[in-house]
C-alpha positions in Angstrom: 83.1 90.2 116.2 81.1 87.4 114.5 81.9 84.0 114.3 80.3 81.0 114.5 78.6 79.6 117.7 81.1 76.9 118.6 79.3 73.3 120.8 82.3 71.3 122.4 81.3 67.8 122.4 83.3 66.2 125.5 82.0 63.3 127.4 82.1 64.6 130.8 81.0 63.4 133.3 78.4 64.3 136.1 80.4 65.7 139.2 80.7 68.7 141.3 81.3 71.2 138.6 77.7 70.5 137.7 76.8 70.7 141.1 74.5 74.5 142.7 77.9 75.0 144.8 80.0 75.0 141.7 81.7 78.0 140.2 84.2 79.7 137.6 85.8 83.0 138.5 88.2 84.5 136.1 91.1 87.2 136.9 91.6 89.4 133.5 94.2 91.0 133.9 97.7 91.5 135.9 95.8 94.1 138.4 93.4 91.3 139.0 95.7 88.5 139.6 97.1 90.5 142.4 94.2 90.9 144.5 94.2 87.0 145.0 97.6 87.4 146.4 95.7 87.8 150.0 92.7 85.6 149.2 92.2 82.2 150.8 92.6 79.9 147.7 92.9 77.1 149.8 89.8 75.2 147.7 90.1 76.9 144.3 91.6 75.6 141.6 93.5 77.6 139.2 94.3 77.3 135.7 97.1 79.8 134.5 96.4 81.2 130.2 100.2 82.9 128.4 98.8 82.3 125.4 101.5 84.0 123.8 103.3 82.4 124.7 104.8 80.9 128.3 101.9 78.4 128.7 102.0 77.4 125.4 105.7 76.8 125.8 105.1 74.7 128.4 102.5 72.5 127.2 104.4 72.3 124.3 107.4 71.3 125.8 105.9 68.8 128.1 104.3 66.9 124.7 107.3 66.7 123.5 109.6 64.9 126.6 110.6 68.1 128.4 110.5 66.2 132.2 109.6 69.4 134.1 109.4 73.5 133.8 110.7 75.2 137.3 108.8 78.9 136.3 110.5 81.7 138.1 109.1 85.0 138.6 112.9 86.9 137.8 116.1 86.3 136.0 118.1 86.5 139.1 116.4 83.5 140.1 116.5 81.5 137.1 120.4 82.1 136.9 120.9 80.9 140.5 118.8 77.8 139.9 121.1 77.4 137.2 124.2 77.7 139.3 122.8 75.1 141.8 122.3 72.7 139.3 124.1 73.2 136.4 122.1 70.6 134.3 119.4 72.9 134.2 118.6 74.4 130.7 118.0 78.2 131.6 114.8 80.0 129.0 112.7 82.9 129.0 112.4 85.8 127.6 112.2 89.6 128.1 109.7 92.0 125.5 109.8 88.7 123.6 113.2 88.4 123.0 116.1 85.3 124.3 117.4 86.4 127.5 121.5 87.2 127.1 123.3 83.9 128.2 120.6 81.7 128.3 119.8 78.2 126.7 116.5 79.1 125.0 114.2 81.8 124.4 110.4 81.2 124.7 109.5 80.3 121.6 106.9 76.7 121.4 109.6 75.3 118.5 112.4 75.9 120.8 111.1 72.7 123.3 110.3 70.4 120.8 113.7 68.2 121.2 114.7 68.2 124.7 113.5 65.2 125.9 114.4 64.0 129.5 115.6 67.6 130.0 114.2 69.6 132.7 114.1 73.6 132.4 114.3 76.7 134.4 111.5 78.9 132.4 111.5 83.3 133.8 108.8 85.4 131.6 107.0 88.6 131.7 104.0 87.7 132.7 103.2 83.9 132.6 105.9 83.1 135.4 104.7 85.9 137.4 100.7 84.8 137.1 101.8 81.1 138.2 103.5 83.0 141.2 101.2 85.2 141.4 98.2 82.1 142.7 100.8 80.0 144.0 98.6 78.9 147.6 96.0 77.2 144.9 94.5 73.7 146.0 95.9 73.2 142.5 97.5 75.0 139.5 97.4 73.5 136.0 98.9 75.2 132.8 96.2 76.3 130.5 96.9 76.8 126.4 94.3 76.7 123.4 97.0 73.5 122.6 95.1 71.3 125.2 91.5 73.2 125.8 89.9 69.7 125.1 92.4 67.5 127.5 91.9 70.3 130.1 88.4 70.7 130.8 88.4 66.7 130.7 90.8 66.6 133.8 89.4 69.5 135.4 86.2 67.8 135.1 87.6 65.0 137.0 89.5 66.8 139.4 85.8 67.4 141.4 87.0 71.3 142.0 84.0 73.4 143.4 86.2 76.6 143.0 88.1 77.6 139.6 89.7 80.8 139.0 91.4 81.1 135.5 94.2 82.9 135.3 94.9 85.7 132.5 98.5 86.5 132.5 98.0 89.2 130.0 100.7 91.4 128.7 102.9 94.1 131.1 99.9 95.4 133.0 97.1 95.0 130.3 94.5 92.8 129.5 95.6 90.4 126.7 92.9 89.3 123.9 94.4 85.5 123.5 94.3 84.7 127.0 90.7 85.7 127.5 89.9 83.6 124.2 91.4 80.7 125.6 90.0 80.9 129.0 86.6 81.2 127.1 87.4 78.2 125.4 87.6 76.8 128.5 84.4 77.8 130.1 82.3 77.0 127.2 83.0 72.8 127.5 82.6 72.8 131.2 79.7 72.0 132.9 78.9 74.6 135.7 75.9 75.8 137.8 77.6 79.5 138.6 79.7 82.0 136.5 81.0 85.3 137.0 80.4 87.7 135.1 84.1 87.7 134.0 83.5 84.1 133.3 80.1 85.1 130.8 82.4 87.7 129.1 85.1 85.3 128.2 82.5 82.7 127.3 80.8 84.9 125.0 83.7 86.2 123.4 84.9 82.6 122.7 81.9 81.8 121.3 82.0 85.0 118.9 85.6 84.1 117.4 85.8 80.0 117.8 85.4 79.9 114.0 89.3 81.8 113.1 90.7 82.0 116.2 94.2 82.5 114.7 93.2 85.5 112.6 92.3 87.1 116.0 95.7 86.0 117.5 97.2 87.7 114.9 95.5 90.7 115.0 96.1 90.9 119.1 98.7 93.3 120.7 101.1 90.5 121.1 100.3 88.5 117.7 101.8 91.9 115.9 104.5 92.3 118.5 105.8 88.8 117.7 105.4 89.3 113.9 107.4 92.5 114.3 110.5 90.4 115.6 110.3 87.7 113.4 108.5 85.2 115.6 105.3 84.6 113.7 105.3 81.3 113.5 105.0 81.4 117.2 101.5 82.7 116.7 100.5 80.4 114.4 101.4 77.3 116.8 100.2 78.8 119.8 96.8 79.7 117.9 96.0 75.9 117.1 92.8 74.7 119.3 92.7 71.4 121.0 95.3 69.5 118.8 97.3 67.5 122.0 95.9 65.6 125.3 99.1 66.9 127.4 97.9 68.6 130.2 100.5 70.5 132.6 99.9 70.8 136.4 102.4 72.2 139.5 103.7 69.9 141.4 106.1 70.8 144.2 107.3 74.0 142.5 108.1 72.5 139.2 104.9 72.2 135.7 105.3 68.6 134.9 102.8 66.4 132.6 99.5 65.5 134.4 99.2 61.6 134.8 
């Protein structure tokens, strides 16, 4: 892959992520996320990646006046949050497809006029990742959307431990989420990455230049195409073009202050 080496220029400041006890982790894949089921994340701070496209849903949604996301890990669940409060708009999606019976699929478009409304989100894999590292310090939503407005709050947030989060796709490693995770690492300031965390870096750095042509080209980039949801791509593939940033608070994703 060649590309040109990308140089974030974000004013941040000087803070424990630059400090020796500093460090970025970053799970790669589904079989990855699980292991952190039984780990103390008590002091980490996690930043979930569905690039395609549950993240950048959210993110998405939250720029536009959607109040908050309540992501569920099943369908069961999303239809009985649904029954308890019937104001709820129910979304998600299956393989990429609307869910019979339910508001909204998971398409970025889909959120863009539901201001004030607060939904009930179920996905493949995005749901199940934000599950999945639930006992985090703190969770925030991560997207190529925000990368910029991200690392800014993270930078803030003073966080000696971050772990970011690829969903991926099924059981498999997804291509966008690393990208965007790398886009991540490569504008914070850091003493100490994991190897994971060089890989993603690297591989940012190697496709920052067309980062939609490689979204395209990705496992779920043609799966979306194949269903007639490429504009999803496209919208999902734009970097650093909003300052919303998403965070869990109290079981629901609602707009960072």
């Amino acid at each position: 892959m060649k590309g040109e080496k990308h140089e974030p220029s974000l004013n941040l400041s000087s803070n424990s992520l630059n400090s020796l006890n500093s460090s970025i982790d970053v799970a790669l894949c589904p079989s990855e996320i699980r292991r952190f089921e039984n780990t103390d994340l008590s002091r980490t701070t996690a930043v979930v990646f569905d690039v395609l496209r549950a993240t950048s849903t959210m993110i998405t949604g939250l720029e536009h006046g959607v109040d908050r996301f309540f992501p569920v890990e099943t369908v069961e669940t999303a239809r009985a949050r649904k029954a308890e409060d019937p104001n709820l708009l129910l979304a998600g999606e299956r393989g990429g497809l609307p869910l019979e019976g339910f508001d909204l699929g998971n398409s970025p478009g889909d959120f863009k006029k539901l201001g004030g409304r607060s939904v009930v989100l179920t996905t493949t894999n995005g749901t199940v990742a934000l599950y999945r590292v639930s006992r985090a310090k703190r969770i925030f939503i991560g997207a190529l959307l925000n990368l910029d407005a991200l690392a800014q709050v993270l930078d803030s947030e003073n966080s000696t431990e971050l772990l970011l989060v690829c969903a991926g796709t099924g059981e498999e490693f997804a291509i966008e989420d690393a990208i965007a995770a790398g886009g991540l690492v490569d504008r914070l300031p850091h003493k100490s990455l994991s190897d994971a965390a060089v890989l993603v870096k690297s591989m940012y750095r190697q496709v920052s230049s067309d980062v939609a042509s490689y979204l395209r080209q990705s496992r779920n980039g043609r799966a979306l195409a194949g269903i007639g949801k490429a504009q999803d791509v496209e919208e999902c593939s734009r970097v650093a073009v909003t300052e919303t940033v998403g965070v869990m608070e109290a079981g629901a994703v609602v707009r960072s202050a």
